[in-house]
C-alpha positions in Angstrom: 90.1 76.2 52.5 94.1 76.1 53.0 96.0 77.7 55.3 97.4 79.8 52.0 94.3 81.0 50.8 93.4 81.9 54.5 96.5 84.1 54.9 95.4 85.8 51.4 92.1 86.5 52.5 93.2 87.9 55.7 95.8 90.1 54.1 93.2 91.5 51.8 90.6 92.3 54.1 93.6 93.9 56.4 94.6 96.2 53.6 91.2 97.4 53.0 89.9 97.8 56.5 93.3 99.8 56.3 91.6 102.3 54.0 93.9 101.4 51.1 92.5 101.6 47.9 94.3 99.6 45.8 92.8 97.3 43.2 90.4 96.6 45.3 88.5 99.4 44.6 85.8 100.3 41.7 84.0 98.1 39.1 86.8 96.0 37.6 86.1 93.0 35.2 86.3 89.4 36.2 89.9 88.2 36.8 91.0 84.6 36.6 92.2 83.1 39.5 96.1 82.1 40.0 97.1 78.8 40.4 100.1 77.0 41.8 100.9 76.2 38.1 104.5 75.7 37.3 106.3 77.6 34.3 109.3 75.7 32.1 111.7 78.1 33.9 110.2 77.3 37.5 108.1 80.4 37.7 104.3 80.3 38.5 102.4 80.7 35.4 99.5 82.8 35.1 97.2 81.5 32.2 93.8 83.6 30.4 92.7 82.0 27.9 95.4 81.1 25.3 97.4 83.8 26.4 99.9 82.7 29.5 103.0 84.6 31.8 105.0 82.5 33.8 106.3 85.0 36.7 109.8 84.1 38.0 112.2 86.1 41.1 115.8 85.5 39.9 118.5 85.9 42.3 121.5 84.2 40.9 124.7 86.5 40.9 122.3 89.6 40.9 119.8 90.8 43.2 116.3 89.9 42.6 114.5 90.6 40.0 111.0 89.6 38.1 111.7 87.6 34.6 108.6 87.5 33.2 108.1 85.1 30.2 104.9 85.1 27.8 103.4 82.0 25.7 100.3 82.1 23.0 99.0 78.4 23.0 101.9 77.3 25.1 104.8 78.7 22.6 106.9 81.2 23.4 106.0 85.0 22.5 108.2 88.2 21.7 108.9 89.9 24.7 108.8 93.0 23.4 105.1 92.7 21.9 103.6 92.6 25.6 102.9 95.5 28.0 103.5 94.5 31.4 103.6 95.9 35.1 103.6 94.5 38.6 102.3 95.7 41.8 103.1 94.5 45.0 100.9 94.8 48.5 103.3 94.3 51.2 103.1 94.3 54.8 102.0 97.8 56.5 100.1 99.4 53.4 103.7 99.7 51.4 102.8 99.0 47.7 105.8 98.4 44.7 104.9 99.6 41.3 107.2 97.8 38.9 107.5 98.5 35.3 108.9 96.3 32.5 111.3 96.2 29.2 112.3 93.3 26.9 115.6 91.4 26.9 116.1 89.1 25.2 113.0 86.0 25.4 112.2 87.8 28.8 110.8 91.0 30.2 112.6 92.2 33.8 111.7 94.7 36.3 113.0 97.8 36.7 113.2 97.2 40.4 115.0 94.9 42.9 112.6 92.7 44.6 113.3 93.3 48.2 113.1 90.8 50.9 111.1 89.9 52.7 109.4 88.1 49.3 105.8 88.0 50.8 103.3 90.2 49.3 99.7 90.3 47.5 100.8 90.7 43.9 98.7 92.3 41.0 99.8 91.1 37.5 98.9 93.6 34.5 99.6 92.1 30.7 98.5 93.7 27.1 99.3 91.5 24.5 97.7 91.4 21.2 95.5 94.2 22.1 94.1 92.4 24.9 94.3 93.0 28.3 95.1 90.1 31.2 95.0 90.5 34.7 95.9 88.1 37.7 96.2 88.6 41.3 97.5 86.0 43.9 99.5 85.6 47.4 103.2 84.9 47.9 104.0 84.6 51.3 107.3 83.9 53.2 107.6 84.6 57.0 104.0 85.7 57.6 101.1 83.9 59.6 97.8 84.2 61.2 97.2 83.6 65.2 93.6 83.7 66.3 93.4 86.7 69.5 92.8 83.9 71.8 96.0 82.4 70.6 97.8 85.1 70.7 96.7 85.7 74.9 97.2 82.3 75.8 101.0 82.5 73.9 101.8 85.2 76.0 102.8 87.1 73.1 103.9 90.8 74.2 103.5 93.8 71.3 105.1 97.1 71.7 105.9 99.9 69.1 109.1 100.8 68.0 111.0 103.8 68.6 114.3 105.5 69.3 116.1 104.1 72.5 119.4 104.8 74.4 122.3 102.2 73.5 124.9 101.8 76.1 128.1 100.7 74.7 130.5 98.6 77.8 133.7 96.6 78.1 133.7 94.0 80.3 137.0 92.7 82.3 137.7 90.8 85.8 140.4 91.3 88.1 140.4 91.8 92.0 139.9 93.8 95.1 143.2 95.2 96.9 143.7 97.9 99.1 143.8 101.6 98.3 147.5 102.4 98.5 146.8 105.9 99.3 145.5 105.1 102.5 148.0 102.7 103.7 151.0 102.2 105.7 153.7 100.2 106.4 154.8 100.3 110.3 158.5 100.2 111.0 160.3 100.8 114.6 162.4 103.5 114.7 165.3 101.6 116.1 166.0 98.2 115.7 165.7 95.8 118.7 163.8 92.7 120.6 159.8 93.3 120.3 158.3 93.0 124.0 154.9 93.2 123.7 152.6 92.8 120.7 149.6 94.4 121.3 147.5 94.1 118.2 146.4 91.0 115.5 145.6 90.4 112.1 142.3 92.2 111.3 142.2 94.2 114.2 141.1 97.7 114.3 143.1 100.4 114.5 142.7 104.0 115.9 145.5 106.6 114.8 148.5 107.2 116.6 147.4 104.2 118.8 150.2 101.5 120.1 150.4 98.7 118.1 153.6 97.0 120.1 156.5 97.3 122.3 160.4 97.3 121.6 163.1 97.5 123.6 165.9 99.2 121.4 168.8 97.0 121.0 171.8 100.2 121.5 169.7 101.7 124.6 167.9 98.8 125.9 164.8 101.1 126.4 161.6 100.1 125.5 159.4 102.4 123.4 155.8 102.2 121.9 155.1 101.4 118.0 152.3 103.2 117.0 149.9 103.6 113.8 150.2 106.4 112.0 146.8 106.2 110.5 143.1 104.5 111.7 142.7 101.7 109.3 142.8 97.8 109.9 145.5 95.2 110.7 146.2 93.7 106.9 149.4 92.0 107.6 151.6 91.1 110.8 155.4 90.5 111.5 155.7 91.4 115.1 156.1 88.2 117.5 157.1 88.5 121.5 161.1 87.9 121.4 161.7 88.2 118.1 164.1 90.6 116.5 162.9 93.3 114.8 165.7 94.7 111.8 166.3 98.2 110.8 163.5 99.2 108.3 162.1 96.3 109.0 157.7 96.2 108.5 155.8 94.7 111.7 152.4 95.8 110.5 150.4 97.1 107.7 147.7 98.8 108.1 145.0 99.8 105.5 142.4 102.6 105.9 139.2 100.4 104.0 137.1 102.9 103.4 137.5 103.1 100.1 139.7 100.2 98.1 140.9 99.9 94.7 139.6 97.6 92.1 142.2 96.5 89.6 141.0 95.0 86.1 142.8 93.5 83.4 141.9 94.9 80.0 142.7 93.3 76.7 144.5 95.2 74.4 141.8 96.0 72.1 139.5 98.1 74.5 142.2 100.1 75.8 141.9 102.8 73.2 137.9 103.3 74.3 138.9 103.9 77.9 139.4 106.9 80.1 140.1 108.4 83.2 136.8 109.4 84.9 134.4 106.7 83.0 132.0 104.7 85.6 132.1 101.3 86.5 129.9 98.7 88.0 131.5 96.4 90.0 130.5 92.8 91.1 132.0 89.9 93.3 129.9 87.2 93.2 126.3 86.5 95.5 125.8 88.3 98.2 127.4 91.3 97.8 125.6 94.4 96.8 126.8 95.8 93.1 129.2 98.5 93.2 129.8 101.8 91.1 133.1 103.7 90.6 135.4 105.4 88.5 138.6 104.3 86.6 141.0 106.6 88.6 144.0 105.1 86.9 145.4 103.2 83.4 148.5 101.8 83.3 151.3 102.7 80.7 152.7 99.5 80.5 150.6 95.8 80.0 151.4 92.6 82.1 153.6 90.2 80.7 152.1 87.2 81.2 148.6 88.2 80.5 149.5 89.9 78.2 146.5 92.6 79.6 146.5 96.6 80.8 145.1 98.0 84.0 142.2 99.6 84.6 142.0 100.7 88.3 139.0 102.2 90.3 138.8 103.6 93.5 135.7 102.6 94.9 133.4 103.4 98.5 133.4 101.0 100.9 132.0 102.3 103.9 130.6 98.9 105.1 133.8 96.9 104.6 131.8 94.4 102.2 134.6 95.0 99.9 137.7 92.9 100.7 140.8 93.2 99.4 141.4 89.4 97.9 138.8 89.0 96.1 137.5 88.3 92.6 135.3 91.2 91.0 134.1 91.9 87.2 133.8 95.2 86.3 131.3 96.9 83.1 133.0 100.0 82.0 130.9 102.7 80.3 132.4 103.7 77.1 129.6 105.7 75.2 125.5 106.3 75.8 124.1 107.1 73.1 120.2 108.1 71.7 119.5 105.8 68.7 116.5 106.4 66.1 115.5 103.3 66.2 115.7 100.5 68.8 114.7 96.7 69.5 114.8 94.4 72.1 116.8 91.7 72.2 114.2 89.3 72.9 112.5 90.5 69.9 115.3 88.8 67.6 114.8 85.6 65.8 116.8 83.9 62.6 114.9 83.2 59.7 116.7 82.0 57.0 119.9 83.4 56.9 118.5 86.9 58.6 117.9 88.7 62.4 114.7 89.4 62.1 111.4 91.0 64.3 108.0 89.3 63.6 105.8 92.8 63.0 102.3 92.7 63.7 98.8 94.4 62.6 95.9 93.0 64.2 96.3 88.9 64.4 98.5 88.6 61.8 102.5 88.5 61.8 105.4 89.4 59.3 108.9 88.4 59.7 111.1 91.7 58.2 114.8 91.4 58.3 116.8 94.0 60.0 120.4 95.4 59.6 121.4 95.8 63.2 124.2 97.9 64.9 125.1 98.8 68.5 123.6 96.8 71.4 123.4 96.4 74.8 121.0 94.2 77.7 118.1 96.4 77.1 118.3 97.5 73.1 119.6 97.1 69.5 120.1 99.3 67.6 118.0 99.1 63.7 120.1 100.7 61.0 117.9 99.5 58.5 114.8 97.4 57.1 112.0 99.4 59.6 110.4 102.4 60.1 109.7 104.0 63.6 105.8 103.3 65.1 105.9 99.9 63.9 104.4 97.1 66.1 106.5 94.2 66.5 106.6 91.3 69.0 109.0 91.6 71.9 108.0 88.7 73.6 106.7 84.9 72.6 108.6 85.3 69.2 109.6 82.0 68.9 106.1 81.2 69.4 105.5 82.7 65.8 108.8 81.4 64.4 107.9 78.2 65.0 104.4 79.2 63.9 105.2 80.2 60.1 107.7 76.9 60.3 104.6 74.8 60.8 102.3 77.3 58.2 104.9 76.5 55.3 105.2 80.1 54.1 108.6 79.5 52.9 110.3 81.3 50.4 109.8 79.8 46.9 109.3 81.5 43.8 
């Protein structure tokens, strides 16, 4: 038996174990089996008896649609002499009733065909006072794994549902020190420094000496001292030297907290505000941050051709220096979505994103009109309901899967 007819059985006997009654219920008279037959328009032609229907999806310029065509001994019939309907069993217990009108040597639907085109179909013809039925399978994107295949896969199920989307801009810049919290130390009167008492990177209590001058009108010497506790950040101040009016010998930064300064492009400047959190990172080794832009520039950088996006962030443990590189995700929205995916759920099959549902052992690709996303979710705007069973794990596994099986869309 092929792999086809295997898939058919399966999806019958997974529709009726589903309790639905569709045709497969009741006393019904014999009906003659489909074949792969071809049609002169490239449809699949359904033959019983002399009486024949070649059934054909047409999708050029329009959106798909059955053309049904009808032949008595291999000639063509009036369209309008033949009573016809469709049904179609699709993944999940969904059924399409389609009824059809003559036009011109055809009769059409009165329904698009959706995608995906994979469904157990149920042909219905009265011609010439006689009725014709044919049933057959038309899969695309579907296949069978045994449950043992599906364990040793590693193939992880869950069930849809709503989810909360997170919506970031992402931008780098670098670590410098909180302005607020520093000074710049300048002697009161100019003269010859005599003693320098602290170096780069030292510690620095308040009010404490940081060097000696001797004043060059009174020739006294007098102590320089901090006016805040912070560290040593920069250093002018050498034994000897000359030290001008207004002239900095030391800056010293209180590191407690510092500022992160990120460069934004243009077109995320509108989403952001004062007050939104940011997570902050600098590379291995040092623990992830989280702060809050406290600032946005009014004016962009020339040569970047960015804005700035500052945050004032803790650093009680000094990990954060000022020089270094850092990457920042700002929080722009959070929002509850109806309906949610992961990302590793996500495969391309044809020219669609789709998730690979599942009932039991067998597996559907569906399409999926997607929206807002982040590491964790995306957001479904259309093509699913909630409660549905889909693979989030191992979907390449059935992508590659229905590849080998062949189901394919053809018409």
């Amino acid at each position: 038996m092929n792999r086809k007819r295997q898939l058919a059985i399966g999806g019958l006997a997974l529709l009726a174990g589903a309790g639905i009654s569709l045709w497969l219920t009741g006393t019904r008279p014999a009906i003659p089996e489909a074949t792969d037959d071809k049609g002169p328009h490239g449809g699949r032609l359904l033959t019983d008896g002399s009486f024949a229907v070649e059934v054909t999806i047409y999708e050029r310029g329009v959106p798909p649609e059955f053309r049904v065509y009808g032949y008595e001994n291999g000639a063509p019939v009036d369209s309008a002499e033949i009573a016809l309907t469709i049904d179609l069993a699709r993944f999940g217990a969904r059924v399409d009733h389609i009824r059809f009108s003559p036009r011109e040597d055809y009769l059409v639907g009165d329904r698009t065909v959706e995608e995906p085109h994979s469904f157990e179909v149920r042909v219905a013809a009265d011609y010439d006072r006689t009725s014709h039925r044919w049933e057959y399978a038309s899969w695309e994107g579907r296949t069978e794994l045994s449950p043992e295949a599906i364990r040793a896969a590693g193939i992880v199920i869950e069930t849809m549902g709503p989810a909360s989307v997170t919506t970031r801009v992402r931008a780098s810049g670098r670590v410098v020190p909180n302005e607020n919290e520093l000074t710049r130390v300048i002697p009161r009167y100019p003269g010859i420094v005599r003693e320098v008492r602290k170096r780069l990177g030292d510690p620095v209590a308040r009010d404490e000496a940081l060097a000696v001058v001797e004043s060059n009108d009174s020739l006294r010497r007098y102590e320089v001292r901090s006016a805040i506790a912070g560290t040593i950040l920069e250093k002018d101040a050498t034994p000897g030297a000359f030290a001008g009016e207004g002239q900095s010998i030391y800056t010293v930064a209180d590191l407690s907290t510092v500022w992160v300064d990120l460069d934004v492009y243009p077109q995320d400047f509108s989403r952001l505000r004062v007050g939104q959190p940011v997570g902050i990172e600098a590379g291995r080794g040092i623990a992830r941050g989280e702060g809050r832009i406290s600032y946005l520039s009014p004016i962009g950088a020339q040569h970047t051709q960015t804005l700035l996006a500052r945050i004032e962030l803790p650093n009680p443990d000094g990990r954060w220096r000022p020089g270094l590189f850092a990457s920042g995700e700002i929080l722009v929205e959070e929002t509850t979505v109806p309906l949610a995916v992961r990302p590793s759920a996500l495969q391309t099959f044809r020219d669609w994103d789709v998730v690979f549902l599942n009932e039991g052992t067998v597996f559907q690709a569906m399409p999926l009109e997607l929206g807002r996303r982040d590491e964790k979710w995306v957001e479904v705007l259309k093509g699913v309901d909630a409660g549905r069973r889909y693979v989030t794990e191992g979907s390449f596994i059935i992508k590659a899967d229905i590849g080998k099986s062949g189901a394919v869309h053809e018409h």
